[in-house]
SEMIVO-81866 format. One record per residue (C-alpha): residue number from 1; residue in one letter; y, z, x. Coordinates in nm, 2 decimals, padded with zeros to 4 digits. Each point is the difference from the previous one (the first is absolute). Example, Ala and Ser with C-alpha at 12.3 -4.5 7.8 and 13.67 -1.06 7.14 Angstrom:
! residues 2
+-----+------+--------+--------+--------+
|  nr | rest |  north |     up |   east |
+-----+------+--------+--------+--------+
|   1 |    a | -00.45 |  00.78 |  01.23 |
|   2 |    s |  00.34 | -00.07 |  00.14 |
+-----+------+--------+--------+--------+
END
This chain:
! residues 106
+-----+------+--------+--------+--------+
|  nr | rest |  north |     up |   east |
+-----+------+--------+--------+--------+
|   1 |    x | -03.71 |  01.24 | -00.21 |
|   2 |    x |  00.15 | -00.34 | -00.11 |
|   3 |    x |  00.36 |  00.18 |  00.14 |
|   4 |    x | -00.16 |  00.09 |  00.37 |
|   5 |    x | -00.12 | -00.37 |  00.02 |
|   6 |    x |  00.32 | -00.15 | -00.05 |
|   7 |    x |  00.18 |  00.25 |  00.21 |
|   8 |    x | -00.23 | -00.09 |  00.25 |
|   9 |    x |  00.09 | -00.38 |  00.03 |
|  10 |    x |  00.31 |  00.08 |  00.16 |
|  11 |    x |  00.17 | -00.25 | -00.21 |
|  12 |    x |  00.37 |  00.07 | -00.04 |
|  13 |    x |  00.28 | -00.08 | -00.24 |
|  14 |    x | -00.02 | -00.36 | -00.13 |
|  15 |    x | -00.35 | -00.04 |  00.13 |
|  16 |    x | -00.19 |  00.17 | -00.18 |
|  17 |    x |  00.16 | -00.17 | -00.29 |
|  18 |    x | -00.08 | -00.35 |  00.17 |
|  19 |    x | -00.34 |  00.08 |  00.07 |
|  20 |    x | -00.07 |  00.15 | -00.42 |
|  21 |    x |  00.14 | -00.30 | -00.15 |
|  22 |    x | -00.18 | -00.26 |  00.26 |
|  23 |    x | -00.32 |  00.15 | -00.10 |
|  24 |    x |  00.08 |  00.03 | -00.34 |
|  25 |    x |  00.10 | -00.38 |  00.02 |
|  26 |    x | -00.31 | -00.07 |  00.17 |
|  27 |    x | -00.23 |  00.17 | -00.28 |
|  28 |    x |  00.18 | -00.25 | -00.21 |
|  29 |    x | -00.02 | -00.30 |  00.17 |
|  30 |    x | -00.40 |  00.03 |  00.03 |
|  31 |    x | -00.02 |  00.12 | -00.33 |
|  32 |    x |  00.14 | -00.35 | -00.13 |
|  33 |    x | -00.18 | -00.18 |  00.23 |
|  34 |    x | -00.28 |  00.15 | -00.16 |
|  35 |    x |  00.06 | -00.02 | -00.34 |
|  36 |    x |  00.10 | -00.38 |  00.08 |
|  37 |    x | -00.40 | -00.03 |  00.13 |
|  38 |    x |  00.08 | -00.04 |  00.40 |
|  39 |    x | -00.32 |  00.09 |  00.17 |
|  40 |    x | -00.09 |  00.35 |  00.06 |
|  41 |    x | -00.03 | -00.02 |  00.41 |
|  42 |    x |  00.31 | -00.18 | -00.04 |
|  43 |    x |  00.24 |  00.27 | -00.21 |
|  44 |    x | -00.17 |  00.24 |  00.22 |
|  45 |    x |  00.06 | -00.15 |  00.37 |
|  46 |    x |  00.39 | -00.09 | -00.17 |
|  47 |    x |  00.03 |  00.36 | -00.08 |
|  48 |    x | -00.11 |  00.17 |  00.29 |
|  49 |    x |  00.17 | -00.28 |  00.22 |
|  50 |    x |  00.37 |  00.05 | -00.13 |
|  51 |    x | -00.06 |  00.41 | -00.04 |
|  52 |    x | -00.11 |  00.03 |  00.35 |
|  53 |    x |  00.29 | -00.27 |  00.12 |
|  54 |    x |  00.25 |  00.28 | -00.22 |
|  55 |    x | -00.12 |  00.29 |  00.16 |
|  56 |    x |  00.05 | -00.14 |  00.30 |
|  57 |    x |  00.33 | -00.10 | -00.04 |
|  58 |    x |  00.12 |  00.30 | -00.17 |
|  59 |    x | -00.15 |  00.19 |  00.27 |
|  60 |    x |  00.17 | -00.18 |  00.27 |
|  61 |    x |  00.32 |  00.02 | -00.17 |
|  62 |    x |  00.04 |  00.35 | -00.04 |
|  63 |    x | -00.10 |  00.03 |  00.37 |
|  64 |    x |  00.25 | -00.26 |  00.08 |
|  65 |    x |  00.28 |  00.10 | -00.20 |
|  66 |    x | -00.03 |  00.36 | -00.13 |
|  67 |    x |  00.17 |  00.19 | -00.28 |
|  68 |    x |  00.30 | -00.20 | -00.03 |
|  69 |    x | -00.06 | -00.29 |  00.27 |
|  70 |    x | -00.06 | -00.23 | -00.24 |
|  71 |    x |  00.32 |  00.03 | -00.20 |
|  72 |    x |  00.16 |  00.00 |  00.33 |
|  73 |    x | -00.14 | -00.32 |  00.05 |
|  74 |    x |  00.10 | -00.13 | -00.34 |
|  75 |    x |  00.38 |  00.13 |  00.04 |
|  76 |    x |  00.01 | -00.19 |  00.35 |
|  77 |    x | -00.02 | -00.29 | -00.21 |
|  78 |    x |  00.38 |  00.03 | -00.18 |
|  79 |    x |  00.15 |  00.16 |  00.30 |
|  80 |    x |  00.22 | -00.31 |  00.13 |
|  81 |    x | -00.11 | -00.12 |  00.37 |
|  82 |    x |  00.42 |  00.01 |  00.12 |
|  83 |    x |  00.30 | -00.02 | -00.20 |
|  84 |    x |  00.21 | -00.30 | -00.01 |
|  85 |    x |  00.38 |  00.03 | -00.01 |
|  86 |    x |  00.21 | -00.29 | -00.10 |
|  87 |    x |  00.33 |  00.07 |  00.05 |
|  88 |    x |  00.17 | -00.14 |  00.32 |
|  89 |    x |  00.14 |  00.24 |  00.26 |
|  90 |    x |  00.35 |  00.02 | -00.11 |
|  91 |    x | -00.06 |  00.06 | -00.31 |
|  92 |    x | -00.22 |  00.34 |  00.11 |
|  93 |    x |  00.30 |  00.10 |  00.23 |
|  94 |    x |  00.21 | -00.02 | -00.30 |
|  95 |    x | -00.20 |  00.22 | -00.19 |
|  96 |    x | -00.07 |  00.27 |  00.26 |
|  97 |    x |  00.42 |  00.00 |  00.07 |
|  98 |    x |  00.05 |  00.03 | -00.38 |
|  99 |    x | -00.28 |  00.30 | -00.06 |
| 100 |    x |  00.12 |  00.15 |  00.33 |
| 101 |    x |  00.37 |  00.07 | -00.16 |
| 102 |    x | -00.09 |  00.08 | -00.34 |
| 103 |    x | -00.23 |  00.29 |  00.24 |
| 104 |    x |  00.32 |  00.13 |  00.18 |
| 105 |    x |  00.12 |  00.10 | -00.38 |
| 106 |    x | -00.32 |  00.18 | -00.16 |
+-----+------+--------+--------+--------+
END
């Protein structure tokens, strides 16, 4: 039964991960607030305020993003905006004569 429900979020790939381990880290932080002798009304507005914030974000994200959107997005991040060449003109016209005869041999 437990399978079905999670099939039935339509979470995919990394976040169904996200969304275990933010509840998980939820349960924990209340816990300790808890333990630490917060006020009930107050662990239990905090949890239900940050679970609901994470299931909406999740939720949004996977709609946004999709399977592999997101580590899309996080691969945009190291891919260089333009390429910067520092060698003056004549020095790129020697090159290209030089590579252009060793061609005529191989």
């Amino acid at each position: 039964m437990i399978r079905r429900w999670v099939l039935s979020l339509r979470l995919k790939a990394q976040y169904l991960f996200y969304f275990a381990a933010g509840l998980l880290a939820d349960l924990i932080l209340v816990m300790v607030l808890y333990m630490a002798g917060v006020n009930n009304l107050v662990c239990l507005a905090l949890g239900l305020s940050t679970s609901g914030y994470l299931v909406y974000k999740v939720f949004s994200l996977n709609k946004k993003y999709g399977q592999y959107g997101l580590m899309k997005l996080q691969a945009k991040k190291y891919f260089p905006r333009y390429i910067i060449s520092r060698k003056n003109l004549r020095g790129c016209l020697s090159n290209n004569f030089k590579l252009s005869s060793y061609e005529k041999y191989s």
